[in-house]
N, C-alpha and C positions, 0 to 999 in steps of 0.2 A: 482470549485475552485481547484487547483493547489497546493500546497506547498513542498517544503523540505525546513527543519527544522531540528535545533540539537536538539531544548528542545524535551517535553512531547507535548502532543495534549488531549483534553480534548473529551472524543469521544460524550458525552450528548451533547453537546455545540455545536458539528462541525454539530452531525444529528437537531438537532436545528435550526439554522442557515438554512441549507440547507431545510431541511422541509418547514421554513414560508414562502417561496419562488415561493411555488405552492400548489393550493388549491385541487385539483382535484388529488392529490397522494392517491392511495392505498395499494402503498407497497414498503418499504424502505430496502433496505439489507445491514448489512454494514461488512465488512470483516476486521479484526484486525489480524495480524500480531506480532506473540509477540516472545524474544528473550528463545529457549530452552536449557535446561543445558547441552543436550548430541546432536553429530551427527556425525553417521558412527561409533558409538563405542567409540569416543573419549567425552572426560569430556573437556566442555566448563566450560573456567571461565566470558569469557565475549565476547561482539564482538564489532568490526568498522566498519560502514559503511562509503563509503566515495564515490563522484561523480564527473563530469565533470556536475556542476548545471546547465550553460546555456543551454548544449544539453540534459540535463536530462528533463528541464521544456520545453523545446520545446516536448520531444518524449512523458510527461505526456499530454500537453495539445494536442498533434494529438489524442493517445488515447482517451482521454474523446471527443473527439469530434467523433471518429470513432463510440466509445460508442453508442454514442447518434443517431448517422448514422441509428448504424448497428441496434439496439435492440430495439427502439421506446423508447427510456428514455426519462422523464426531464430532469434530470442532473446526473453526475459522478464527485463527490469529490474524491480527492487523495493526501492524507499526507503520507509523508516519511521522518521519520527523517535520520542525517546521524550525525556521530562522534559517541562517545561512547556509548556501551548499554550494560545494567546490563541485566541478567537472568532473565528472566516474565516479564522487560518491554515492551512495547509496539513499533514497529518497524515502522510496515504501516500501515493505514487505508483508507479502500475505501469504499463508498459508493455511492450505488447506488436508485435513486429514480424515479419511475416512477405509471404510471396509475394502472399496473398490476402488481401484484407481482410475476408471471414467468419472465416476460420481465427483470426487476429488479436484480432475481437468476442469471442469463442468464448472466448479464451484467458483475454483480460485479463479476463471478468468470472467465470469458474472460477478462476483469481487470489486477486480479492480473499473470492469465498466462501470459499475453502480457506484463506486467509491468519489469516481472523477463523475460522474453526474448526479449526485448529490449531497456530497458533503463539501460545508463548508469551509474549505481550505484555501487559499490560493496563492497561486505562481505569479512570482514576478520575473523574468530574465532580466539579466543585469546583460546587456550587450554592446559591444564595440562603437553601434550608432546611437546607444540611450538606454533607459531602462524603458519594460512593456509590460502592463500585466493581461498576465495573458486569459481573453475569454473565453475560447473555445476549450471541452475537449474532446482528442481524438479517442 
């Protein structure tokens, strides 16, 4: 499953979901993403994300399919919200399920590197000295 969304994501419920879907899982991992109050020195009051959604849910669902390709998975969820976000909310969630739980590790954290280098989504910080959007990712 694919989403961006502006609300919350419920992360019990999504690993849920995706769980009773295959019987034969041994190892789930799921990667959350949540908003921090400092970056680069600067004091975040908040942030924006914002995307081009139709090419955004095109380059999500090539990943999870590459995912599932490349790492022997059953499946790769991926929620990202976009609009406004408070400090310690929650941004992205992926997860990853499969047979084995290396395959899984493996998955979910090629995920979210490929997620932040090439989907288009992006970060603004809203901070204390301005707002920045931001171009790198780590």
């Amino acid at each position: 499953m694919i989403k961006i969304q502006e609300g919350d994501f419920l992360v019990d419920t999504e690993v849920r979901n995706l769980r009773s879907q295959f019987s034969n899982t041994g190892g789930v991992v799921t990667f959350i993403g949540t908003a921090r109050e400092s970056s680069k020195g600067k004091q975040i009051k908040e942030l924006f994300f914002e995307s081009y959604e139709e090419m955004a849910l095109k380059k999500l669902e090539t990943l999870r399919e590459e995912a599932i390709k490349k790492f022997d998975i059953f499946d790769l969820s991926v929620i990202h919200r976009i609009g406004e976000i408070q400090i310690a909310d929650d941004i992205v969630l992926i997860i990853a399920i499969a047979e084995h739980r290396k395959a899984a590790f493996k998955a979910c954290e090629w995920a979210i590197d490929e997620l932040k280098r090439t989907v288009p989504i992006w970060k603004k910080e809203i901070t204390t000295d301005g707002d920045v959007w931001v171009e790198d990712h780590p």
